[in-house]
KOLPA-465313 format. One line per field, with one value per atom (N, C-alpha, C): residue number from 1; residue in one letter; x, y, z. Coordinates in Angstrom, 2 decimals, m for minus. Example, Ala and Ser with C-alpha at 12.3 -4.5 7.8 and 13.67 -1.06 7.14 Angstrom:
REM KOLPA-465313
lumvo: 1/1/1/2/2/2 .
loti: A/A/A/S/S/S .
east: 13.19/12.30/13.20/12.85/13.67/12.90 .
north: m5.69/m4.50/m3.30/m2.25/m1.06/0.03 .
up: 7.80/7.80/7.80/7.08/7.14/7.87 .
//
This chain:
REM KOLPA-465313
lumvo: 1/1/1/2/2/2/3/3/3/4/4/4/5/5/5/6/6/6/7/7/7/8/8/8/9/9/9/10/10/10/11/11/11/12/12/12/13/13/13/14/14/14/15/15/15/16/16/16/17/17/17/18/18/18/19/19/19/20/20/20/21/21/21/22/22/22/23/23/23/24/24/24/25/25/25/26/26/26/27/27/27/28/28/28/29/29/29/30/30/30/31/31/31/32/32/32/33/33/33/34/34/34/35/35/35/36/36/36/37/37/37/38/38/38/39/39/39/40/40/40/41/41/41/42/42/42/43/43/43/44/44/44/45/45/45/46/46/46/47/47/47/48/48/48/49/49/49/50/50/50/51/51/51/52/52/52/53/53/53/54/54/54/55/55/55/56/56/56/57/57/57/58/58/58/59/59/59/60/60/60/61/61/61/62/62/62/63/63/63/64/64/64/65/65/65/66/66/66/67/67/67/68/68/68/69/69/69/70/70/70/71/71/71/72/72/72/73/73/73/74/74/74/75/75/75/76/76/76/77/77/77/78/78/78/79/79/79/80/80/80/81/81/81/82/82/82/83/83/83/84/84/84/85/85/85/86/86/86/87/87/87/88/88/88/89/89/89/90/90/90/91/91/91/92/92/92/93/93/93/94/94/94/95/95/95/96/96/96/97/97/97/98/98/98/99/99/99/100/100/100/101/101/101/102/102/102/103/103/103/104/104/104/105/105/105/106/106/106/107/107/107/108/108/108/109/109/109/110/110/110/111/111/111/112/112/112/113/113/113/114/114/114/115/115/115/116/116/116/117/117/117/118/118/118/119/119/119/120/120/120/121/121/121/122/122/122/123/123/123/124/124/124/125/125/125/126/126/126/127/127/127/128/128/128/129/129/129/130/130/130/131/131/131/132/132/132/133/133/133/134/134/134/135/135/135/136/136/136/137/137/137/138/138/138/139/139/139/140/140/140/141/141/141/142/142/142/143/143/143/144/144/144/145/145/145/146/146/146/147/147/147/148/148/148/149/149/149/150/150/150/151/151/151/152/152/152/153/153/153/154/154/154/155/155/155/156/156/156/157/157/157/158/158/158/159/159/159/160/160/160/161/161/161/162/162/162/163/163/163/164/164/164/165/165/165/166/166/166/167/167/167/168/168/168/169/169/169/170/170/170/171/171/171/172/172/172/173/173/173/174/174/174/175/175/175/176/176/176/177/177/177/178/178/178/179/179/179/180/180/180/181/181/181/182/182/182/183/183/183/184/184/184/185/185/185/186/186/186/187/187/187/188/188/188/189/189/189/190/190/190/191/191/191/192/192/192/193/193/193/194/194/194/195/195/195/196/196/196/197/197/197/198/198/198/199/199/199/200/200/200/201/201/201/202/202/202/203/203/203/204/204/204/205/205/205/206/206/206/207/207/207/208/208/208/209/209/209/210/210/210/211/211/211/212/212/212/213/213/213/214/214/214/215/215/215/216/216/216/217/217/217/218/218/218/219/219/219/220/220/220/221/221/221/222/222/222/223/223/223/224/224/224/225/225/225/226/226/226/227/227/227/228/228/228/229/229/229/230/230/230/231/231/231/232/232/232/233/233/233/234/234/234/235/235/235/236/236/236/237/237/237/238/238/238/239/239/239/240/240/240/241/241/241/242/242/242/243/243/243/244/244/244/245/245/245/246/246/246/247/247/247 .
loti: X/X/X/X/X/X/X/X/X/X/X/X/X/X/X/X/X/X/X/X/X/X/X/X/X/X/X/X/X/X/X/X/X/X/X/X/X/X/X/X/X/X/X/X/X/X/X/X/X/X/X/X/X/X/X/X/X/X/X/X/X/X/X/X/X/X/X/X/X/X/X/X/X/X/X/X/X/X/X/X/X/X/X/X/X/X/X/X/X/X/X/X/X/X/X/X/X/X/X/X/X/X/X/X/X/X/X/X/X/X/X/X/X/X/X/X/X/X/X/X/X/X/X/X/X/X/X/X/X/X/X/X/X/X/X/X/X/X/X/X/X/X/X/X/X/X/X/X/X/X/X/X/X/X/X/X/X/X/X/X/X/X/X/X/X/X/X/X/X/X/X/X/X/X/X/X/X/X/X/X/X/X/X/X/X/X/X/X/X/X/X/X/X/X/X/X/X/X/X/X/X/X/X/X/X/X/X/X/X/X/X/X/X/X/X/X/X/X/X/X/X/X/X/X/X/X/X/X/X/X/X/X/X/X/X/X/X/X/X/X/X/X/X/X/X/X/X/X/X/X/X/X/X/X/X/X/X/X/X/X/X/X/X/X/X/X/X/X/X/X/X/X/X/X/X/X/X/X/X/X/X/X/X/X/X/X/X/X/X/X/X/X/X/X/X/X/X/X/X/X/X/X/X/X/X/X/X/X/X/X/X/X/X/X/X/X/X/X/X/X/X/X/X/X/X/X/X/X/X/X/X/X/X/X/X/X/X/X/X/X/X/X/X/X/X/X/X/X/X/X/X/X/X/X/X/X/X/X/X/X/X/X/X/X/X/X/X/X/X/X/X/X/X/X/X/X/X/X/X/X/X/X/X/X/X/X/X/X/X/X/X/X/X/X/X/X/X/X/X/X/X/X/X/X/X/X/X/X/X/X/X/X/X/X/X/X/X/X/X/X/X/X/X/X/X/X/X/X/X/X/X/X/X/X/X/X/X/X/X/X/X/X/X/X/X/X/X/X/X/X/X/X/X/X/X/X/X/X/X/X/X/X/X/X/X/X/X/X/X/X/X/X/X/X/X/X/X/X/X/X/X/X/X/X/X/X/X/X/X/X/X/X/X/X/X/X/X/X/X/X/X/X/X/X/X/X/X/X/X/X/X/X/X/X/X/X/X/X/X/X/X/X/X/X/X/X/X/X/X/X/X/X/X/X/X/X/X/X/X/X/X/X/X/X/X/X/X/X/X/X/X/X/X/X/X/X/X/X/X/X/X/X/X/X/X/X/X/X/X/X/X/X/X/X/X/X/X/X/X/X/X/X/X/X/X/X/X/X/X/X/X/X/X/X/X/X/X/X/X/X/X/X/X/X/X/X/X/X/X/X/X/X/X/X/X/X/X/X/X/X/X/X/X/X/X/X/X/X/X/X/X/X/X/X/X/X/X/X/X/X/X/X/X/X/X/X/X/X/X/X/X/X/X/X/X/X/X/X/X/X/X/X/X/X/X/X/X/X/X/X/X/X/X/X/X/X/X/X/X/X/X/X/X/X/X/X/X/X/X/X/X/X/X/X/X/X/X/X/X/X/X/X/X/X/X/X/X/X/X/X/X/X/X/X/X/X/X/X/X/X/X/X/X/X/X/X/X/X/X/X/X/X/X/X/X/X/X/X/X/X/X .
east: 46.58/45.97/46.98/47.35/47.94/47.03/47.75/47.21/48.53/47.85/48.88/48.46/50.17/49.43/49.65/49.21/49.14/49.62/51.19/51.81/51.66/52.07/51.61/53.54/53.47/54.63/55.46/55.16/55.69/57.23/57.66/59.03/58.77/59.57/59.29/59.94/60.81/61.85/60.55/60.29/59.80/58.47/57.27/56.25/56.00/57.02/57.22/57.48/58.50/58.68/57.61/57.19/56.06/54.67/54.33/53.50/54.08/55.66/55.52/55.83/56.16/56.24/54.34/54.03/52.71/51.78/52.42/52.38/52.63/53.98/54.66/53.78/53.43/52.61/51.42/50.72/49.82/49.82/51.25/51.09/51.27/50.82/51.12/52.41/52.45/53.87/53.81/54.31/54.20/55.06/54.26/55.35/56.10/55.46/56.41/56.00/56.89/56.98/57.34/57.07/57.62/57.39/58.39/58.23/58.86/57.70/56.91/57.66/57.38/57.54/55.90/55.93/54.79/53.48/54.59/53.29/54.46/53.23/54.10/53.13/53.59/52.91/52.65/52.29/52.57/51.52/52.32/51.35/51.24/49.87/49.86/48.49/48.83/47.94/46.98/47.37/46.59/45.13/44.39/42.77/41.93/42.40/41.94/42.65/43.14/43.94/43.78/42.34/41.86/41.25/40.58/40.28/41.11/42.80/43.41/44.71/44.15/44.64/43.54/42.26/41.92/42.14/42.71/43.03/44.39/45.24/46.65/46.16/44.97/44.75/44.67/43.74/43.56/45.08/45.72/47.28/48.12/48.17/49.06/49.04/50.30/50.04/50.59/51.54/52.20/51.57/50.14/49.72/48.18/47.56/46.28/45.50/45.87/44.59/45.24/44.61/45.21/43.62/44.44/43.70/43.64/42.99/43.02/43.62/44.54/44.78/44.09/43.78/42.90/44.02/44.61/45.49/46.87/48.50/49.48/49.94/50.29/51.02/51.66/51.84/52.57/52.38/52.42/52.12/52.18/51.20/50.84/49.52/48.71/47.38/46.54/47.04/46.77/46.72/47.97/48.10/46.81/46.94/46.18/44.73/44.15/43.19/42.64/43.53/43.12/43.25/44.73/44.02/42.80/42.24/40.73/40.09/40.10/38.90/38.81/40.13/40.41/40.73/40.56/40.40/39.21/39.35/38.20/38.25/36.96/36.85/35.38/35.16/34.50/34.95/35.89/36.70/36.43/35.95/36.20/34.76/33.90/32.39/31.75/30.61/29.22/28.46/27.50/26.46/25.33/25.01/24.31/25.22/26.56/26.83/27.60/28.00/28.30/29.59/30.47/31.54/32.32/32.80/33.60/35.55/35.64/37.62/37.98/38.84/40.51/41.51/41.99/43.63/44.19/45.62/46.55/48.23/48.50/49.94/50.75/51.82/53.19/54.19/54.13/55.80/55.46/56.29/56.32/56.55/55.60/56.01/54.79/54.02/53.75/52.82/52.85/51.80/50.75/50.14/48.72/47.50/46.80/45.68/45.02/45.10/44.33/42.96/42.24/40.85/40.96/41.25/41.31/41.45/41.88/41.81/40.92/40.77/39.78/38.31/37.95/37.01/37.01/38.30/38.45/38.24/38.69/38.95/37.28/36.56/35.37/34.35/35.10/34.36/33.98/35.80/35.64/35.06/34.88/34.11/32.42/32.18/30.91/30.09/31.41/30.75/30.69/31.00/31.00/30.07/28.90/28.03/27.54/28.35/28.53/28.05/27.60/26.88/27.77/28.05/29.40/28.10/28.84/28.18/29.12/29.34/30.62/30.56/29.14/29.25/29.16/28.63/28.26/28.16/29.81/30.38/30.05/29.46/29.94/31.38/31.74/33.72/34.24/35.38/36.59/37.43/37.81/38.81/39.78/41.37/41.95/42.99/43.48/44.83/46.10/47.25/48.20/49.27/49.40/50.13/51.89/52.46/53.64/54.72/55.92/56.68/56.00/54.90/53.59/52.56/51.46/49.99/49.69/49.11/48.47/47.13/46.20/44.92/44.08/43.80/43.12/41.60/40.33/39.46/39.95/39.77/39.97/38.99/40.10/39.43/39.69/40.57/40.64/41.31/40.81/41.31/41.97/42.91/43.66/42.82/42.49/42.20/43.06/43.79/44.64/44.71/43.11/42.67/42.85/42.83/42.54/44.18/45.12/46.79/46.26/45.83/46.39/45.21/44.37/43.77/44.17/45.48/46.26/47.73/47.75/48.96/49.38/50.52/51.09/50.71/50.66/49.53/48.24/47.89/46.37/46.25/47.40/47.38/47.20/46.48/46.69/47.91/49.00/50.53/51.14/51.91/52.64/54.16/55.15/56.41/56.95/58.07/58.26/59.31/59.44/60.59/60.24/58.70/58.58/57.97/57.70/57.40/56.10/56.23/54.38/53.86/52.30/51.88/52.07/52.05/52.33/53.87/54.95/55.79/56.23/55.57/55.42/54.59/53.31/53.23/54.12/53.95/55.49/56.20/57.06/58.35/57.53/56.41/55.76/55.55/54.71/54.26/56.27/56.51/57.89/59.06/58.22/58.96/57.94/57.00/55.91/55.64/54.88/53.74/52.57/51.82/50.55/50.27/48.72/48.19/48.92/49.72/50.30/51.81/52.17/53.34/53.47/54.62/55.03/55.87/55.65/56.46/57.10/58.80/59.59/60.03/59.78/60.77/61.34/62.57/63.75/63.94/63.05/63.30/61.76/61.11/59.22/58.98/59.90/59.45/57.71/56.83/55.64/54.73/55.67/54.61/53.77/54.48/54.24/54.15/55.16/55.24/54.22/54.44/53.70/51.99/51.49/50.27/49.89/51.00/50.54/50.56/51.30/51.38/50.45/50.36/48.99/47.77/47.27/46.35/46.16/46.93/47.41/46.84/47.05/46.35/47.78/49.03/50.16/50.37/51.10/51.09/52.83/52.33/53.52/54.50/55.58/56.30/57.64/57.24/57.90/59.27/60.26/61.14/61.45/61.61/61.91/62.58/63.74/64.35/63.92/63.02/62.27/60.85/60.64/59.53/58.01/59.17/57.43/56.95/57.91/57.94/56.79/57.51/56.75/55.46/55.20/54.00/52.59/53.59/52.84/52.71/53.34/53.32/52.20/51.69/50.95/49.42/49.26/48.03/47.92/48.80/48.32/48.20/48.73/48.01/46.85/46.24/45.38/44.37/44.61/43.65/43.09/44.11/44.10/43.79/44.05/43.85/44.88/44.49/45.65/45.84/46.98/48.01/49.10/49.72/50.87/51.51/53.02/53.44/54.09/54.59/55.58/56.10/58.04/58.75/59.68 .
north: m17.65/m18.14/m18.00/m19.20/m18.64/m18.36/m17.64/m17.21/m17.37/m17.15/m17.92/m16.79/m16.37/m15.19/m15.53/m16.17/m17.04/m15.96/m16.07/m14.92/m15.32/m13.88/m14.38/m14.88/m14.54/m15.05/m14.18/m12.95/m11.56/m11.43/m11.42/m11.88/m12.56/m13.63/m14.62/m13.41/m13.09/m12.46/m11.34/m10.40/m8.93/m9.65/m10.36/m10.99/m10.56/m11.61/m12.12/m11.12/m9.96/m8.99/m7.73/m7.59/m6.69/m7.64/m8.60/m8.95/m8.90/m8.89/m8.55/m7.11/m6.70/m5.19/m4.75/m5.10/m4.54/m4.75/m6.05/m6.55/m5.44/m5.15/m4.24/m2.56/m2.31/m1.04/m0.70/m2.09/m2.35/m2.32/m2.91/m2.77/m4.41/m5.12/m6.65/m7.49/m8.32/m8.77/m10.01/m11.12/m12.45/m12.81/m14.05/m14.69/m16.40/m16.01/m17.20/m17.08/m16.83/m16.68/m18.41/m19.11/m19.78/m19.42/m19.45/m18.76/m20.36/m20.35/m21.51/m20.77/m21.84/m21.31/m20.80/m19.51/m18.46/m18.42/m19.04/m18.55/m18.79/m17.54/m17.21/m17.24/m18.11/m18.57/m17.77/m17.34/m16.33/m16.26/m16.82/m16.57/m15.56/m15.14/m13.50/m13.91/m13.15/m13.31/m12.06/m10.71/m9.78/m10.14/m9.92/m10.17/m9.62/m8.71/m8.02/m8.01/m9.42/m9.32/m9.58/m10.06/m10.01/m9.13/m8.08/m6.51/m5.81/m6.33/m5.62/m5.79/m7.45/m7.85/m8.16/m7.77/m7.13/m5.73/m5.05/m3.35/m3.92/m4.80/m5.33/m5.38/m5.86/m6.57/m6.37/m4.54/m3.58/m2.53/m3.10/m2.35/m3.52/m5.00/m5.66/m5.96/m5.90/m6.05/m7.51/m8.20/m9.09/m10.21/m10.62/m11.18/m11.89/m13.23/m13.60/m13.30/m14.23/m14.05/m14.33/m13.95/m14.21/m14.93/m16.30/m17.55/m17.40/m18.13/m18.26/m20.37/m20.14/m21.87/m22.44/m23.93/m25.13/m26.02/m26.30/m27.25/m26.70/m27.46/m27.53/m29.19/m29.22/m30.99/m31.43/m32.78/m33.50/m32.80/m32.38/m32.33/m33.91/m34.48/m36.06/m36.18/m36.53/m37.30/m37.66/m38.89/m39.42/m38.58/m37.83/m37.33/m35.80/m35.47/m34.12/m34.66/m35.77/m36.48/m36.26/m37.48/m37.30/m36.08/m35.12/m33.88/m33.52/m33.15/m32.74/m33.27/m34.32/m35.43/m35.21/m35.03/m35.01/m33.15/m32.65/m30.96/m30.61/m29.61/m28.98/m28.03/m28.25/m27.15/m25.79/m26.02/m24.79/m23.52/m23.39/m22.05/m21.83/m22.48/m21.57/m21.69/m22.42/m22.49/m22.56/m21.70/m21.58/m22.70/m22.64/m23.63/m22.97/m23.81/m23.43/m22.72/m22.55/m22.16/m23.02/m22.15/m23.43/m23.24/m24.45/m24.02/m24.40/m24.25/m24.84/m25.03/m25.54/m26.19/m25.95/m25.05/m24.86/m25.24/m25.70/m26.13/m25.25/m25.03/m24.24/m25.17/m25.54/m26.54/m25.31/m25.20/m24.34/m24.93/m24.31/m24.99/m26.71/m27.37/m29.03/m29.52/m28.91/m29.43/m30.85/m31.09/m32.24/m32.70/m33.99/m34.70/m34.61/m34.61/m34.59/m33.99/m33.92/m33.35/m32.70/m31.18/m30.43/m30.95/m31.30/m31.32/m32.47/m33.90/m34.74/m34.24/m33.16/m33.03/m31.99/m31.31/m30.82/m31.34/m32.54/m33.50/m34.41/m34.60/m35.93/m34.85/m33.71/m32.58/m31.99/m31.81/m31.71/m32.69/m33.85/m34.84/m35.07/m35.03/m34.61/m33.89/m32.46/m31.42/m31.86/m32.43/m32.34/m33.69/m34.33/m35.47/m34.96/m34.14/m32.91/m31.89/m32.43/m31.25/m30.20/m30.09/m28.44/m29.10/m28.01/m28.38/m27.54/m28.09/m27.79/m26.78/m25.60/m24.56/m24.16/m24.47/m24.60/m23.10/m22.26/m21.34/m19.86/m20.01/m18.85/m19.50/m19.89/m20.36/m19.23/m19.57/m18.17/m18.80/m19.73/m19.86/m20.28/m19.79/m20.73/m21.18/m22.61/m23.15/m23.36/m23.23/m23.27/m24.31/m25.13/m25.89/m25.27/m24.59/m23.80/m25.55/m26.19/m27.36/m26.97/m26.70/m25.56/m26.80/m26.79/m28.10/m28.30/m27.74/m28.64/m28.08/m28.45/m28.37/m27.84/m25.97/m25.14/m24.78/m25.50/m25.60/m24.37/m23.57/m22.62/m21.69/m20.96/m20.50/m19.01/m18.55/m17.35/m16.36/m15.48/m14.21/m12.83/m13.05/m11.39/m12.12/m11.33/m11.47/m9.70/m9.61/m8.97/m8.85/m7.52/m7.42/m7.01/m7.86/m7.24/m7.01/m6.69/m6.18/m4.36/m3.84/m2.62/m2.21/m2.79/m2.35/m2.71/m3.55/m3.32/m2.54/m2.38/m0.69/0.27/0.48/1.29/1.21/0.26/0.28/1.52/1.46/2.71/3.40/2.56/3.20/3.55/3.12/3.32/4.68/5.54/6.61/7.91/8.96/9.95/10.65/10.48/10.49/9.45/9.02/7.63/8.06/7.52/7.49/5.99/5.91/4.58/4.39/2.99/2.72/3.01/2.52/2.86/1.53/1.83/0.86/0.51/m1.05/m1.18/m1.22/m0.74/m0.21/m1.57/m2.93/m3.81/m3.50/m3.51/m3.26/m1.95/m0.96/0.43/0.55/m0.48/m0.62/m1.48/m2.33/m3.33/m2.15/m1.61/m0.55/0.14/0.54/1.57/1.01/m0.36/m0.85/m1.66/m1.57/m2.14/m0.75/0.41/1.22/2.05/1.28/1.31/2.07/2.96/3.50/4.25/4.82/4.51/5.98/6.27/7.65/9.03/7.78/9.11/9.72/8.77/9.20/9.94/10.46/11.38/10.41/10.98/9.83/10.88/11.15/11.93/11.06/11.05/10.58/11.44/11.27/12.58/12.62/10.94/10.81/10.45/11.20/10.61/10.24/10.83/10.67/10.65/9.60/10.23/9.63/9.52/9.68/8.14/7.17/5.51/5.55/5.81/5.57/6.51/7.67/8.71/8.30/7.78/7.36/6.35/5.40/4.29/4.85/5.38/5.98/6.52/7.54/9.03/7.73/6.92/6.26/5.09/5.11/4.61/5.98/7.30/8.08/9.27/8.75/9.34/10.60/11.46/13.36/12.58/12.81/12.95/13.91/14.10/14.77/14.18/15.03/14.62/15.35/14.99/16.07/15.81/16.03/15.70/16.76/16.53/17.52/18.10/17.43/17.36/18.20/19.15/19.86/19.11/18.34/17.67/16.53/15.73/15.03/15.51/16.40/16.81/17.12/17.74/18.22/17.04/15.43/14.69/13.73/14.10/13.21/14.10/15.35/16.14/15.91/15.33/15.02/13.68/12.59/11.52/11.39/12.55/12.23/13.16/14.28/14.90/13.78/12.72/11.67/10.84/10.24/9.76/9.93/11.14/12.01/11.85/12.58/12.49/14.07/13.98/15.01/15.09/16.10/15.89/17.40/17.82/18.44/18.42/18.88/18.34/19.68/19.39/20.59/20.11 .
up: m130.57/m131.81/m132.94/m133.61/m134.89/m136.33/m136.70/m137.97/m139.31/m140.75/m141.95/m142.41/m143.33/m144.11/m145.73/m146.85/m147.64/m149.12/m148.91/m149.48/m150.81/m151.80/m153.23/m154.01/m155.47/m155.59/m156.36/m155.91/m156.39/m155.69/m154.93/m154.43/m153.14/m152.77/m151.39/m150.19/m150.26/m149.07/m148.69/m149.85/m149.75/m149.05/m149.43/m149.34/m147.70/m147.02/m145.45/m144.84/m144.86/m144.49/m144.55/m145.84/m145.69/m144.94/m144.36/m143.03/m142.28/m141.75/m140.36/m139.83/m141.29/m141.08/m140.91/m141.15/m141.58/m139.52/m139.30/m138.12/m137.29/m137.26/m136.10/m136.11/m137.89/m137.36/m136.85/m136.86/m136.00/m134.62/m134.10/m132.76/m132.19/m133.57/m132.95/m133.05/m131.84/m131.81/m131.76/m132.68/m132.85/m131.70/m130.87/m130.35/m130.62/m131.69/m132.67/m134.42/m134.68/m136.60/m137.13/m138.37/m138.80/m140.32/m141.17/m142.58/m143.59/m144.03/m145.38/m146.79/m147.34/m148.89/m149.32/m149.48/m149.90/m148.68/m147.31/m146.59/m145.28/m144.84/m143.22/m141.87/m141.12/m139.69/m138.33/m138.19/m136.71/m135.48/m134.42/m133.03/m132.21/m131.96/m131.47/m130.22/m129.73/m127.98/m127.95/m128.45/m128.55/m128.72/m127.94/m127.87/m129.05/m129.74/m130.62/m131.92/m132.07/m133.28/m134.53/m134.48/m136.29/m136.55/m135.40/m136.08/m136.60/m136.01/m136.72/m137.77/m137.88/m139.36/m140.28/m140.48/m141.17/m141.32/m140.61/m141.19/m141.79/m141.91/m142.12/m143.61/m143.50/m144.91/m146.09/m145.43/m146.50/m147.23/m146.20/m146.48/m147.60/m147.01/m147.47/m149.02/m150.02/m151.50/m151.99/m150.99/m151.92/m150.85/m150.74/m150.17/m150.81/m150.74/m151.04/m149.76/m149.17/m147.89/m146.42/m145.46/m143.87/m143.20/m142.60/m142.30/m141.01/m140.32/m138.79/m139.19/m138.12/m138.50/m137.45/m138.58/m138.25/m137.38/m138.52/m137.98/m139.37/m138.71/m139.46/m139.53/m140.85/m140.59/m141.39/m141.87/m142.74/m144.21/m145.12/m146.93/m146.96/m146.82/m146.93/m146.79/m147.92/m147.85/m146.68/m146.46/m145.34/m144.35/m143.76/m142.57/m142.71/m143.98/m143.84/m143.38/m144.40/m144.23/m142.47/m141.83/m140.55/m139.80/m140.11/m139.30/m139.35/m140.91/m140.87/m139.98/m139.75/m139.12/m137.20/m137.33/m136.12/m135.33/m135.98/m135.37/m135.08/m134.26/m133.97/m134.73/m135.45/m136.21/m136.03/m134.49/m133.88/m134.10/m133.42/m133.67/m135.72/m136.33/m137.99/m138.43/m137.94/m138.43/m137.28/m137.33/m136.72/m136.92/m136.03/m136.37/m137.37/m138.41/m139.74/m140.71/m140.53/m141.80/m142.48/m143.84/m144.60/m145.70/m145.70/m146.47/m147.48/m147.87/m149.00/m149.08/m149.33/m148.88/m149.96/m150.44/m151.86/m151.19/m152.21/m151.82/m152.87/m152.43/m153.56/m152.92/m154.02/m154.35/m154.56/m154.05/m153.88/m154.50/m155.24/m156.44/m156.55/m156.04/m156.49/m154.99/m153.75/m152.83/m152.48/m153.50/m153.57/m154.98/m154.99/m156.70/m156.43/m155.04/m155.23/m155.48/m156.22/m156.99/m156.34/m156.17/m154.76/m154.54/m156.02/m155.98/m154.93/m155.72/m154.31/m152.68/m152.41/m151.01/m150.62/m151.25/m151.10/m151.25/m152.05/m151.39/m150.65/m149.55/m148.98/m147.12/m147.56/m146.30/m146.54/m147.62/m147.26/m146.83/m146.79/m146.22/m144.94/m144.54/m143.24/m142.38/m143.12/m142.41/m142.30/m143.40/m143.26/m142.26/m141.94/m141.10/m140.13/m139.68/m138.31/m138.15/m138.87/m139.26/m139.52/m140.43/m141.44/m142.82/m143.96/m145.02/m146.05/m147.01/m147.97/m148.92/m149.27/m150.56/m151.72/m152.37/m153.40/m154.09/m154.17/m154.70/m153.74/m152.91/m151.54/m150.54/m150.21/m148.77/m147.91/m146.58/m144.93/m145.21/m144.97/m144.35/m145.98/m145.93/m146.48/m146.41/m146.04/m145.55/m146.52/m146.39/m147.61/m147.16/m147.96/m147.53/m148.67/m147.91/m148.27/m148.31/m149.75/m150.12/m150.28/m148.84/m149.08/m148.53/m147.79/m146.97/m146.12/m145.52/m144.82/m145.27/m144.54/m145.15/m143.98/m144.43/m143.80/m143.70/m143.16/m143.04/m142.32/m142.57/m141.72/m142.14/m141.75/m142.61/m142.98/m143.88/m144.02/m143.50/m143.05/m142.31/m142.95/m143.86/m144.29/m145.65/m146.87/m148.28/m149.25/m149.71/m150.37/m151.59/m152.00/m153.48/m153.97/m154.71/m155.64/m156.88/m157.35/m158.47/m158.31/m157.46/m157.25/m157.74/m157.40/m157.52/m159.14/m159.67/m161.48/m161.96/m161.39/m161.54/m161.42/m161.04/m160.94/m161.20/m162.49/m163.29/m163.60/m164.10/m164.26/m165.68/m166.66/m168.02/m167.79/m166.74/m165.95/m165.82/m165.08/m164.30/m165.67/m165.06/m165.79/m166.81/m165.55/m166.09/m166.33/m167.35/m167.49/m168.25/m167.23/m167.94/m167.93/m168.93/m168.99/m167.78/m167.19/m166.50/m164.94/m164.39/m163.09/m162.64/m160.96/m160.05/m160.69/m160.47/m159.86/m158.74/m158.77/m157.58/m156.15/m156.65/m155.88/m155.50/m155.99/m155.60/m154.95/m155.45/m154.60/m153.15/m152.78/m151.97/m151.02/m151.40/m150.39/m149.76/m150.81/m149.90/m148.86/m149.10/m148.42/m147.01/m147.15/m146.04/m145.57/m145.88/m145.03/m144.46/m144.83/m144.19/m142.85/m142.74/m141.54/m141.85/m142.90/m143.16/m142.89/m141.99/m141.57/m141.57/m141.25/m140.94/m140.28/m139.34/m138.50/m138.63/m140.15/m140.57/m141.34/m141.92/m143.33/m144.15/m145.20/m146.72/m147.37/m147.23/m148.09/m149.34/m150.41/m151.15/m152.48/m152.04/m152.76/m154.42/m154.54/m156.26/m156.80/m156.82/m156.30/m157.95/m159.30/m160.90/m160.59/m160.87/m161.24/m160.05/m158.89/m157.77/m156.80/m158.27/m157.93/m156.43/m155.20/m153.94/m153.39/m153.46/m153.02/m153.27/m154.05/m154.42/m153.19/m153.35/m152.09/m151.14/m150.62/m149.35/m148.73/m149.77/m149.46/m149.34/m150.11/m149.52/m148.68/m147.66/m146.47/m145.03/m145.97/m145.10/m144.48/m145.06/m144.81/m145.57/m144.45/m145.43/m146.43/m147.63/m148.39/m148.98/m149.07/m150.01/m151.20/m152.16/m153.09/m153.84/m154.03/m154.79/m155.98/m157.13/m158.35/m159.29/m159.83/m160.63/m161.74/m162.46/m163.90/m163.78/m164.53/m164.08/m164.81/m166.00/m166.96/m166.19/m165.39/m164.55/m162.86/m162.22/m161.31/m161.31/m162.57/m163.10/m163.35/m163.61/m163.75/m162.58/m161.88/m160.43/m159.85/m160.03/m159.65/m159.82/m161.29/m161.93/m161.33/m161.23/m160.25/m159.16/m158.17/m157.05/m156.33/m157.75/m157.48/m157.84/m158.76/m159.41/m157.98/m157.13/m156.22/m155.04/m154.41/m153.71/m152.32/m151.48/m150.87/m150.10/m149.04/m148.21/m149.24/m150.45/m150.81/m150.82/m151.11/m151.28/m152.34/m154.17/m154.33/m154.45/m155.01/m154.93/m156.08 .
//
């Protein structure tokens, strides 16, 4: 089955890498990658593999959503047109439920008006007998408008409201001149991460990494030369909670 992971536009390189890093600490192994502009393709055989890209999901930061794909094709009207028409679209809707189609345009990889396809692709669907809900969809089908058109329903979505809930003026302690938590997670999840690891980091200032980490479920430690400093990396990740040590 392939699946799209419908990256955001926080850096392209870091984006792709932290999913397949995020991939590998799972345990899953693509046997074919193709990497889009802000979205990345990957085929995986594992029987159990959207239980555990939804646990991917709750980790990943520089990411919108991970799709199950419909279909891939031309960035052309027409051609997307008839894919819709012409896929099976069992595998993403049940019988009686009901859905709604977004498109999202990627830089200038084409003129056409998402809304238009997204009512010409809900057309399609619904001649197939499914019933469109624009406000409380069961599915969402999204078309990713990237150098092709990535059609797939979504199965797992990224909140990435919770990371600017935890800006760095947010935190109990705040110094100027640090990570954000999106970018502090990335490193985290690209240095494989997970419950059953440890997180040293030798320059921790007020704990930005150590925060992501520890709530990933990882024992952390921290070193820092500055005691007003340490002191406040202390108050944020007692805020947060967590396995930490600092020194």
């Amino acid at each position: 089955m392939r699946y799209a992971f419908e990256l955001s536009g926080d850096h392209e390189e870091i984006a792709a890498d932290e999913a397949v890093a995020c991939l590998a600490t799972e345990g899953l192994k693509p046997v074919y990658t193709q990497h889009y502009d802000h979205c990345l393709v990957v085929e995986l055989e594992e029987p159990d593999a959207e239980i555990r890209l939804e646990k991917i999901a709750g980790k990943l930061a520089m990411c919108h959503h991970i799709l199950r794909v419909a279909f891939i094709c031309k960035n052309e009207p027409e051609t997307i047109i008839s894919s819709a028409e012409n896929c099976d679209i069992k595998p993403h809707l049940s019988a009686g439920q009901t859905f709604v189609v977004r498109a999202r345009k990627v830089n200038h990889h084409t003129a056409v008006e998402g809304s238009y396809l997204e009512q010409r692709v809900g057309g399609a669907v619904f001649r197939k007998g499914y019933r469109a809900n624009l406000n409380q969809p069961d599915v969402t089908l999204r078309l990713i408008l990237t150098e092709k058109c990535v059609c797939g329903s979504v199965i797992a979505s990224i909140d990435r409201k919770a990371f600017h809930a935890r800006a760095p003026h947010k935190k109990p302690f705040f110094y100027p001149g640090v990570l954000m938590p999106i970018t502090a997670r990335a490193l985290v999840n690209l240095a494989g991460v997970n419950k059953d690891t440890g997180l040293l980091d030798p320059f921790c200032g007020t704990a930005g990494i150590l925060v992501e980490a520890a709530m990933l479920g990882s024992k952390v430690i921290g070193l820092e030369a500055r005691n007003e400093i340490i002191q406040g990396a202390k108050l944020n990740l007692e805020y947060f909670g967590g396995d930490y040590n600092l020194l």
